[in-house]
C-alpha positions as CSV (number, residue, x, y, z in Angstrom):
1,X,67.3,115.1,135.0
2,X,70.4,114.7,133.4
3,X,71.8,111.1,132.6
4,X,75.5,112.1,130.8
5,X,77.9,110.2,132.1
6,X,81.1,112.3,132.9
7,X,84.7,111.8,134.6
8,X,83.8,114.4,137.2
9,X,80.9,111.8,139.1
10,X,83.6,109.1,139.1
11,X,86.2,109.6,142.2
12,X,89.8,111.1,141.7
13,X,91.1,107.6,142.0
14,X,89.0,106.4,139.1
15,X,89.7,109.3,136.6
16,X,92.7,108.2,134.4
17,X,93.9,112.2,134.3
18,X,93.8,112.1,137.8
19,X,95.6,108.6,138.0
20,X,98.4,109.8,136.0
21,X,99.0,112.8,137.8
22,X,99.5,111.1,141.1
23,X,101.2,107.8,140.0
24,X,102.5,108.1,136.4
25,X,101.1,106.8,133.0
26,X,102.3,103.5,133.7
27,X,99.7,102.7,135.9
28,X,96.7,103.5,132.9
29,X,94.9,100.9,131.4
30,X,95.5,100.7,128.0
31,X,91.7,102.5,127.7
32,X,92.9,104.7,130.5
33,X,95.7,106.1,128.1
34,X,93.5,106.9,125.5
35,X,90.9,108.5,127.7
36,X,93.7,110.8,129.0
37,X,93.8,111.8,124.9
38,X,89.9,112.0,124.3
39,X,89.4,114.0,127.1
40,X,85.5,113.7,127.3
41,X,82.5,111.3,126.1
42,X,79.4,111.1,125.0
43,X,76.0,111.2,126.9
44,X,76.1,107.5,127.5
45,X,80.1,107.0,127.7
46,X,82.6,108.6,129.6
47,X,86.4,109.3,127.9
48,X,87.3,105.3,129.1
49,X,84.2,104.0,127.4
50,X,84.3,105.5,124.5
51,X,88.2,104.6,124.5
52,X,87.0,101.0,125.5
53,X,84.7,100.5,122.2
54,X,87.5,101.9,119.9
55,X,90.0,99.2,121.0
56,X,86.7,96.2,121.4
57,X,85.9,97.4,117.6
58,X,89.6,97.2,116.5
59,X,92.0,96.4,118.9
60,X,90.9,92.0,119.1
61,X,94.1,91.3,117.3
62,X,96.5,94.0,117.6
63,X,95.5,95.4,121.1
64,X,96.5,99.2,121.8
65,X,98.5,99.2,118.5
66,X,95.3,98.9,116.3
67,X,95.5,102.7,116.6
68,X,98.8,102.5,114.7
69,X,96.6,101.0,111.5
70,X,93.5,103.1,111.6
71,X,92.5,106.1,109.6
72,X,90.4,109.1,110.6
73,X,87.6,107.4,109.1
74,X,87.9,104.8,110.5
75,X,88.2,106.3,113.9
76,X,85.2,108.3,113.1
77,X,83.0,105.6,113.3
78,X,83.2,105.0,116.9
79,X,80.6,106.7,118.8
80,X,82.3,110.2,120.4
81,X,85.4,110.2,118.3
82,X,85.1,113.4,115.8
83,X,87.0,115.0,113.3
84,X,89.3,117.0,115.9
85,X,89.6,113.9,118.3
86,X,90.2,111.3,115.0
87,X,93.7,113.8,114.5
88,X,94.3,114.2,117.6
89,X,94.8,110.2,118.0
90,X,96.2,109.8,114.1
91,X,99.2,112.5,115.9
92,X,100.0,110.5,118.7
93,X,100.3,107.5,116.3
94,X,102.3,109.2,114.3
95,X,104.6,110.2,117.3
96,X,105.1,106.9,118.4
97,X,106.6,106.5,114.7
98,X,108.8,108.8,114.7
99,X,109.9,108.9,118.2
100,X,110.6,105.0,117.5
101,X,112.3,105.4,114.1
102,X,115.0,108.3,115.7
103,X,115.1,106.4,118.6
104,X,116.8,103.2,116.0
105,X,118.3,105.7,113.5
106,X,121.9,105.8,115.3
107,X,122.3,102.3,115.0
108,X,121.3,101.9,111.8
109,X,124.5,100.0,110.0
110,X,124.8,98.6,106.7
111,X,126.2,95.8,108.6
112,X,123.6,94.7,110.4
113,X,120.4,93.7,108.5
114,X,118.4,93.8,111.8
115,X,119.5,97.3,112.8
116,X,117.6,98.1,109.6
117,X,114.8,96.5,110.4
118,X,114.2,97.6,113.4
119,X,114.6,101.4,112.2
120,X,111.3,100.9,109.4
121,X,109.5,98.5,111.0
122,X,106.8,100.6,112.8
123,X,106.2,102.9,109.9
124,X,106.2,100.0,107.3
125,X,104.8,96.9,109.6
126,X,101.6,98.1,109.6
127,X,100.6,99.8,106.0
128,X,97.8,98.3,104.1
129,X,99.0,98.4,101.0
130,X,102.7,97.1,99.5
131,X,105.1,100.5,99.5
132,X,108.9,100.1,98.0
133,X,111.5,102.4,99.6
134,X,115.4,102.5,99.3
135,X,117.7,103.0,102.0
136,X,120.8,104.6,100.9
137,X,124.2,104.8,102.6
138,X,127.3,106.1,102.2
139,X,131.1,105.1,102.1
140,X,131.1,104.3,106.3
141,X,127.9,102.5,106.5
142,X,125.8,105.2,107.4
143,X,122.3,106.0,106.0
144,X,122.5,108.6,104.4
145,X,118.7,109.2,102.7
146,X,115.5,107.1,102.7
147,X,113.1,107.6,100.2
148,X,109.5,105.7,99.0
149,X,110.1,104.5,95.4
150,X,106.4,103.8,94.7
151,X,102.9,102.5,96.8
152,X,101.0,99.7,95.4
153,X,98.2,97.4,95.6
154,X,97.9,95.0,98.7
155,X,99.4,92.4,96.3
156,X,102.2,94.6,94.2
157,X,104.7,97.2,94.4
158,X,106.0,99.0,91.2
159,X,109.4,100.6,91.3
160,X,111.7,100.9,88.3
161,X,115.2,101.0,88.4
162,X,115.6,104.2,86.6
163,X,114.1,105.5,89.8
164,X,116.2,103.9,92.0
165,X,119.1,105.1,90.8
166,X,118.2,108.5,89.7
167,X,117.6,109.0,93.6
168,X,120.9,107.3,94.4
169,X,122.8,109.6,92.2
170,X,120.9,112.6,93.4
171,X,121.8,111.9,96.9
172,X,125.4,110.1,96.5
173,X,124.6,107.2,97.8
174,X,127.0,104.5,97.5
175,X,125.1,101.3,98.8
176,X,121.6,101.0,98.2
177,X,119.2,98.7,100.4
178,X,115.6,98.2,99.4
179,X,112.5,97.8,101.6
180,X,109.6,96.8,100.9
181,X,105.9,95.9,103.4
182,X,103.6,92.4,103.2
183,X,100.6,93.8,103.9
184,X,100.2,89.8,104.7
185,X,102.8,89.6,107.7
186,X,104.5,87.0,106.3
187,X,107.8,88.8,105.0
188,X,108.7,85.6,103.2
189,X,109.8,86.6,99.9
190,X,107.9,85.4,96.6
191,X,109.2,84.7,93.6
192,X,108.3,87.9,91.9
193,X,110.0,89.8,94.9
194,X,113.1,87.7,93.7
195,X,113.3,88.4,90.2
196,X,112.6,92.0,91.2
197,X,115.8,92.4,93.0
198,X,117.8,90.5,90.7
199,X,116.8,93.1,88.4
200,X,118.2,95.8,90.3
201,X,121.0,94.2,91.6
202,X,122.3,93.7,88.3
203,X,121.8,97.9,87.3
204,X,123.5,98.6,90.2
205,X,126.4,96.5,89.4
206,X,126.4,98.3,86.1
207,X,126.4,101.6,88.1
208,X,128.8,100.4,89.9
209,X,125.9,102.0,93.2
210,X,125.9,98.2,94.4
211,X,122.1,97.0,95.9
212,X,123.2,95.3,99.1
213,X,120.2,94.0,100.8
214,X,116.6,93.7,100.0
215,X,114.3,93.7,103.3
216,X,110.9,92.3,103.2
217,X,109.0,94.1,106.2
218,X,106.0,91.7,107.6
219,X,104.2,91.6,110.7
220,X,107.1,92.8,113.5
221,X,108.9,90.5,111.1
222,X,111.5,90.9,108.4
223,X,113.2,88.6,105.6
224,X,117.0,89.6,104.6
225,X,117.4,88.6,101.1
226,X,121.5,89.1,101.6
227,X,120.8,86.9,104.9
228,X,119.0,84.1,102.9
229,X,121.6,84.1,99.9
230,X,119.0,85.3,97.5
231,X,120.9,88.7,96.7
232,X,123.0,86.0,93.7
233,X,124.3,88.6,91.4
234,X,127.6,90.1,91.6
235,X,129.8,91.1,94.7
236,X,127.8,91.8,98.1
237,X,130.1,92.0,100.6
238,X,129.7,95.0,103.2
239,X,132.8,96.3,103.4
């Protein structure tokens, strides 16, 4: 006799597809949610346990958003979670990215260091290594382009500023503002990350393609060198 485990022995009011159908999403478990994405379990779990052990194996910290860190390998490695079902989940994480980062785009102002934040905190907040990216506006204030300069170690990001500002003048950019991740969460910026944008600051005054800010993304977190009165060289005044 069989002993599988499946969503149909449970009752309607038990099975999270089921749930959602009648009353909405909101009333899933955070398990619940994913089981509505898995679909089916093992022999020994149904879609809810096998959702359960991915977030007890990963999920102690960050909760539901440990699926925002996690790759397909790593999803793997929980019992009933294969190659198709490991994309399936690394999709909807990727949704919730980009469905957060259009969501922030229109109110993304040169003016307002938070504004830019907010728009590349989800895709940068949780990388696990250091990646250096430039923002890049235009004569209103308005990002224009966004490009990754270079990814590093979980200590380092190298960027130069011949490529900085060979993508500035490809995309006629005329403010730049730098990003980079702390892998750490602590978006305090070190003394490296300070001589760094010195550096650039001062080849954009040359350019005359001014470096106006220079965010340090941590853990839902962010450091505004312009904020803190650390951007020293030359004019930076947002017009």
């Amino acid at each position: 006799m069989s002993t599988k485990k499946t969503m149909k022995s449970l009752p309607p009011s038990e099975r999270p597809y089921e749930k959602c159908q009648k009353s909405g999403p909101a009333v899933l478990s955070d398990a619940e949610l994913l089981a509505v994405i898995l679909r089916t379990g093992t022999r020994e779990k149904t879609s809810v346990g096998v959702a359960a052990s991915l977030l007890e194996a990963y999920g102690s910290r960050a909760g539901l958003s440990c699926v925002m860190t996690l790759s397909r390998r790593e999803l793997e490695k929980i019992p009933g979670i294969g190659p198709v079902k490991a994309v399936e989940l690394l999709a909807v994480a990727e949704l919730c990215r980009r469905i957060t980062r259009s969501r922030n785009r229109p109110g993304v102002s040169l003016r307002d260091p938070s504004s830019i934040a907010a728009y590349f905190m989800e895709d940068m907040c949780y990388l696990p290594q250091e990646e250096m990216r430039v923002a890049m506006f235009d004569t209103r204030n308005r990002l224009l382009h966004e490009k990754t300069l270079s990814m590093g170690t979980v200590n380092a990001s190298l960027a130069s500023p011949r490529e900085l500002f060979l993508e500035a003048l490809r995309y006629g950019a005329v403010y730049l503002v730098l990003l980079h991740n702390h892998p750490s969460g602590d978006p305090t910026p070190s003394e490296a990350d300070i001589r760094m944008t010195d550096r650039m600051a001062q080849a954009g005054d040359l350019l005359h393609i001014p470096l106006m800010d220079h965010i340090i993304i941590g853990d839902h977190s962010y450091t505004s060198m312009r904020e803190e009165g650390l951007l020293t060289n030359g004019r930076r005044e947002v017009l």
